[in-house]
N, C-alpha and C positions, 0 to 999 in steps of 0.2 A: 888677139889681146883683149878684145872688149865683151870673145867669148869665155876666155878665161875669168874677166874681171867680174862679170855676171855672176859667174859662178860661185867665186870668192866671197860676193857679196850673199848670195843664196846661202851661203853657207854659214856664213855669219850670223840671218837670219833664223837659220835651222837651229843652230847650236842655242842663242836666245829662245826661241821658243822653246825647245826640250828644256832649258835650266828653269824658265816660269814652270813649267808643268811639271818638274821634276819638285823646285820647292812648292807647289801647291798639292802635290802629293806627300809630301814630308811634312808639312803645316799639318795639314787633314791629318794623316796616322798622327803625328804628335798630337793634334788638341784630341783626337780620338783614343791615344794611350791616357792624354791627361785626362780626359774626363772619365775614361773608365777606371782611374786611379783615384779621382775626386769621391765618383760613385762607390768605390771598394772602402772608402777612409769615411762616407758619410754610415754606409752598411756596418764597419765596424762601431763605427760610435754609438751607433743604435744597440748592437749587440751590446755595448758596454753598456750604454745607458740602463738597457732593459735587464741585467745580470743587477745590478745595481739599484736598480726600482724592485726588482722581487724582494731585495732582502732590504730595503727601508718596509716596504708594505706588511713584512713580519716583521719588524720592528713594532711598526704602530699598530698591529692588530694585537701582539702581546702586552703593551703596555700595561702597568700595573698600576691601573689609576687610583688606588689609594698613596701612593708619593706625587706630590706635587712638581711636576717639573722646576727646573731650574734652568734658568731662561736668561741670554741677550741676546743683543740683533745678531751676530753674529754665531751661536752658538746653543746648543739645548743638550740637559741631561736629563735622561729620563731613566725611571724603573723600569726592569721588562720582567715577565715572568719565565722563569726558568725551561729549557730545554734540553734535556739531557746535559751536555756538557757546552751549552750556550747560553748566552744572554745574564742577565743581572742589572746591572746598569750598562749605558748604551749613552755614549758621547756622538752628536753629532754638530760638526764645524767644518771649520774650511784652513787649507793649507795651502802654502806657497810651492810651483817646480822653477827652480829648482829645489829641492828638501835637503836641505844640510847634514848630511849623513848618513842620505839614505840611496844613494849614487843612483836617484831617479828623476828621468826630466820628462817634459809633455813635447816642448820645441828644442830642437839642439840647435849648438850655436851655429851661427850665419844665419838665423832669421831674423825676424824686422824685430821679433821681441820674445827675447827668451822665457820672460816673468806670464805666468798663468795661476790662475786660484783654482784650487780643485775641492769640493765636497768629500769629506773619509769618516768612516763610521768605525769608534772604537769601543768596543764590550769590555767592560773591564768588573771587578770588585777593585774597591774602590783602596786608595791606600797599600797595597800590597805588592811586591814583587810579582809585575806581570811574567817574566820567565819562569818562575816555579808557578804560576797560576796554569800558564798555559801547558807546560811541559809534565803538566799531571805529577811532580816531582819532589819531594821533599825528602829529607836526607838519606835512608838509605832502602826506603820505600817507594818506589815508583811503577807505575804502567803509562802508555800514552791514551789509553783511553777510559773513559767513562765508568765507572761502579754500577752494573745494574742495582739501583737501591732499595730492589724489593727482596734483592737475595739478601738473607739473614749470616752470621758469621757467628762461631766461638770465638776460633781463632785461627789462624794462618801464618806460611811461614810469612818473611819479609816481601819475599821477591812474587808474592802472588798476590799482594794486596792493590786492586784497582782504585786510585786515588781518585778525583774529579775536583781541579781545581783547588788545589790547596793553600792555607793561607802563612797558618803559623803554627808554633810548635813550641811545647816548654816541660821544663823536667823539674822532677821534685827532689831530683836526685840521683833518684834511682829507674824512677818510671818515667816515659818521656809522654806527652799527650799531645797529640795530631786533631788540628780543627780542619775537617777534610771537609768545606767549605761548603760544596752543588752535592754533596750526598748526603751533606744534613745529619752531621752525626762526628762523633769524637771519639778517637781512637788511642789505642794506648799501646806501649811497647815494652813486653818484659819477655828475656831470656829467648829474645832474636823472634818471639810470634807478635804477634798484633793484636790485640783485643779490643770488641766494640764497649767502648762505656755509656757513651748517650748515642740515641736519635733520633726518627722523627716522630717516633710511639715515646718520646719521652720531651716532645714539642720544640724540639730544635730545628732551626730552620735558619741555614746560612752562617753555619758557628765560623767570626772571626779570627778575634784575638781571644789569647788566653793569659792567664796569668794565676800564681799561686801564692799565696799569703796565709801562714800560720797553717798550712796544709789543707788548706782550703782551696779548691778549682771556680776561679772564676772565670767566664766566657761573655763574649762578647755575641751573644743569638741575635746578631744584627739583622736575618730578616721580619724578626717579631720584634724588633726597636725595642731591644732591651737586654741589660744584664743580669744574668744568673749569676746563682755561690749552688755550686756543689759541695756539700759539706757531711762529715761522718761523725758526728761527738760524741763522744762516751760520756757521761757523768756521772761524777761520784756525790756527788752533792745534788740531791733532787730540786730541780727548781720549784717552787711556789706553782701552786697553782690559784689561776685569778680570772674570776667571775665577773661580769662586768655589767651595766644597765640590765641589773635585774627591777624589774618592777613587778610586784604583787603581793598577795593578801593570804595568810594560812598560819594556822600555830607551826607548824614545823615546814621544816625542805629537805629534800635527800641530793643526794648526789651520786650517782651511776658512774662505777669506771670501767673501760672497755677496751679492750688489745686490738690491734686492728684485725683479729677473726672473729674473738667473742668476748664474752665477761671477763673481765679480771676481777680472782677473788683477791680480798683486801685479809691480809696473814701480819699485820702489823697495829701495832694497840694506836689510840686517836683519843682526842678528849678534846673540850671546847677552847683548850688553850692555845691548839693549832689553828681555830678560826679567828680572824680577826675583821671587823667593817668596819668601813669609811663613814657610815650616818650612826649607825644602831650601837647602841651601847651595850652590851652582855652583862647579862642576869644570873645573880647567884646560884639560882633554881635551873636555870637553862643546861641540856644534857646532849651528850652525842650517842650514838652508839651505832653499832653495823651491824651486814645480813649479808651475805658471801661478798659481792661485790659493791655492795651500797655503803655511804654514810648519811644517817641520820639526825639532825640537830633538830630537837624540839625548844621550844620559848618557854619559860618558867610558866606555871599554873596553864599551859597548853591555850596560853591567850594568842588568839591571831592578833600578827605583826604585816604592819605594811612597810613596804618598799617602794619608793622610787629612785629609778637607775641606780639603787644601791649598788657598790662593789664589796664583794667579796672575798677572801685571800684566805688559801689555806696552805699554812708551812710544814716543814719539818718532815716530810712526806718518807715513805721508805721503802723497800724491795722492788723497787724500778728499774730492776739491774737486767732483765732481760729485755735482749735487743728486739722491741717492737715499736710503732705507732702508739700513742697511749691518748683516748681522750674519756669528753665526760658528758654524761646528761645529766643537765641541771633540772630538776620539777620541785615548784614551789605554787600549789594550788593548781590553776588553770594555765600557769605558764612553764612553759617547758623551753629548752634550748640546749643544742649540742655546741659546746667547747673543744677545741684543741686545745689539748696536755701540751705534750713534748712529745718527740722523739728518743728514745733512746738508740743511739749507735754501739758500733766496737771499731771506730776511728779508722776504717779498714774503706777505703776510697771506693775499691772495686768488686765490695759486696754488695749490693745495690740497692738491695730488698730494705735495707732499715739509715738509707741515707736520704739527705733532704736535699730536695732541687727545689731554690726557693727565688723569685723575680725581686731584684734590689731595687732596677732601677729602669720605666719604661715611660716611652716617651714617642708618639706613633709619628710623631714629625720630625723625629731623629732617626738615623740611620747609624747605632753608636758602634763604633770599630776598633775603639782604643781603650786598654785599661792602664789608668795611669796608676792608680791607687785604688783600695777597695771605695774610697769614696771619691775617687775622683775619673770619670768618664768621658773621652770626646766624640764626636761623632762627624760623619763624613761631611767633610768643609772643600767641593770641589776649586773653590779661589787657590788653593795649596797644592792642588794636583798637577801631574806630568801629564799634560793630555793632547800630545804632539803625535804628528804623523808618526807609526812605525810598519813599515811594509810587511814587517815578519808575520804582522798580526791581525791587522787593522785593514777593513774593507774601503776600497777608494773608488771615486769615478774619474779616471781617466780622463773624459772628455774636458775641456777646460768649462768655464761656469762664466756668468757673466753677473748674476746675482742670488743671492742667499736671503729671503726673509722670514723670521720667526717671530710669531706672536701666540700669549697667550689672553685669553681673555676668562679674568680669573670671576668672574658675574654667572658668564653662562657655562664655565667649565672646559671652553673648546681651545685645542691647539691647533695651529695650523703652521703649514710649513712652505713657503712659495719659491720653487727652484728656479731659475731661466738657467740652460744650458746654452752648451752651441750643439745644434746636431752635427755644423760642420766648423771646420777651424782651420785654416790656412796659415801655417806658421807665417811666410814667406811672402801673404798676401792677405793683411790683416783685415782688406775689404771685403774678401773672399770667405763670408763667415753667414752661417742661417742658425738662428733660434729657437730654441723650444722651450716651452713651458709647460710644469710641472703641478699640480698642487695635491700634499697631502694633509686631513683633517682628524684629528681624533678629540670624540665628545665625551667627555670622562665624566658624564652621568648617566651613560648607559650600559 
């Protein structure tokens, strides 16, 4: 009996120590699964981090420090400069997981705390339908990628025209006009091709909005912060021509009129009753008369007459009727000065050679995207903007963040940007958490 009970007990013993050794072997592989689980979730975040650090560092090395950022603590918008079918402006803030719509979380539920802020980077043009920005797409003209923009076009069908980012789009009627946004140039649609009308040989750059008034094309070249008029005018009625701070000393002056290749001769009669000035009074004796392209006004008895900033106005003008560039050289003594005439058109939008692309309205601390009216203009007001996380589009850093600070220091020029991440994050163990910090600097005077 008391060999059996020994044994009993031996056994007892046995079994306790295999169950210690059995869970200190179960301890070890788990904290050794966990911590090679810690290490695999701290190596990911790094990868995120660093996928996420590349493409801020070209953010700020493209910046386009002629726009001023737009700054608070929480948030910056900056200009970038273009990349094939990237960049423009470049939002960078912070968002809440969970994102309300975007069925993305950082912690799922059962942790100590589901709520995390994350840093996300959106490139947008600014005010416009980011799905037809992004999807290269607008109405029945589409590609998903980029316009090489040094290839040149006549014309093309529809379905081969590579768009880049497009904005907006408006008809006259008949002809519809595409402002095809990162390729810098405006396009037109008649009888199913596509035709180039402006671009960046014709100093367009970042064409938004468009709009047409009295068959006039106005555009919104919001990366040169300013409004064009595209415009074709015929006229029947020659406008005036007007001279203006002339000053100098000589009995007579001529006037030189020129096409924009060479002389235009003058084939219609003239006399002193077409001149008229703002100081000088006209002289009984005073005469006009021409020599192919010239007119000549001499001063009664060939007495020299002075001028200061006198203007001059000559009416009633005639056979202006071919469509060219028309101007003038003024010489009166020692002073000479070239004038713009007019233009003559044939109201014909998409002949190109004899229409006037003219700046209404520029202003290099706007960024103008809206045409209300020919005189009325807005330009990009980020307070107004959707500038919320969207996964579809919008670059994010995963890892959660622990702080965000931006500042600008507008003396010395310099922005700078100071991250603190977590390199590691423990949903489920909020003590379980290591930091890292970030900073980037960009000196907008070099």
């Amino acid at each position: 009996m008391n060999k059996k009970a020994f044994t009993l007990i031996e056994l007892l013993v046995w079994i306790s120590i295999s169950t210690i050794l059995m869970l200190s072997v179960w301890y070890l592989i788990t904290g050794g699964i966990w911590n090679i689980k810690s290490q695999q979730k701290i190596l990911s975040n790094v990868r995120e981090f660093s996928a996420f650090q590349n493409k801020l560092n070209e953010i700020f090395f493209n910046i386009d420090t002629n726009f001023k950022p737009i700054i608070t603590f929480s948030w910056i918008i900056v200009k970038i400069k273009q990349n094939y079918d990237e960049w423009w402006f470049a939002y960078i803030g912070l968002t809440d997981s969970p994102i309300n719509n975007n069925n993305w979380i950082y912690c799922l539920s059962g942790s100590e705390n589901i709520h995390t802020k994350h840093i996300f980077i959106k490139t947008f043009i600014p005010d416009f339908d980011i799905d037809i920005q992004k999807s290269h797409k607008i109405d029945w003209i589409w590609k998903g990628i980029f316009w090489h923009s040094k290839i040149p076009i006549m014309w093309l069908e529809l379905e081969k025209v590579f768009l880049n980012n497009p904005t907006w789009t408006v008809s006259n009627w008949v002809i519809k006009f595409y402002s095809d946004t990162l390729n810098n140039r405006i396009l037109y649609n008649s009888w199913a091709k596509i035709y180039k009308l402006l671009w960046l040989e014709d100093w367009i750059f970042e064409p938004t909005d468009l709009k047409i008034f009295s068959w006039d094309l106005y555009i919104a070249n919001s990366g040169n912060w300013e409004i064009l008029k595209f415009s074709s005018k015929k006229y029947n009625t020659i406008p005036n021509l007007v001279l203006t701070w002339v000053t100098a000393n000589d009995s007579k002056f001529q006037i030189e009129f020129y096409n924009q290749d060479w002389k235009f001769n003058l084939d219609w009669t003239v006399s002193k009753d077409n001149f008229s000035f703002q100081n000088y009074s006209k002289q009984s004796w005073d005469s006009v008369y021409k020599i192919t392209n010239k007119l000549i006004y001499s001063f009664s008895g060939w007495v020299a007459k002075s001028f200061n900033n006198e203007k001059i106005t000559v009416s009633n003008l005639s056979d202006f009727s071919w469509t060219w560039t028309y101007f003038v050289k003024f010489k009166m003594g020692a002073f000479e000065k070239y004038y713009k005439y007019f233009v003559q058109s044939d109201d014909n939008l998409f002949t190109k050679d004899d229409n006037i692309l003219e700046v209404i309205k520029k202003d290099k601390t706007k960024y103008y995207n809206k045409i209300n009216w020919i005189w009325s203009y807005d330009y990009y007001n980020p307070w107004t903007s959707n500038l919320t996380y969207d996964k579809n589009y919008d670059y994010i850093l995963k890892t959660p963040i622990k702080k965000l600070d931006i500042s600008w220091d507008s003396t010395k020029k310099i922005l700078k940007l100071d991250l603190i991440y977590y390199k590691k994050y423990n949903c489920y163990n909020l003590k379980d958490k290591i930091e890292n910090n970030f900073l980037w600097i960009k000196n907008y005077l070099k």
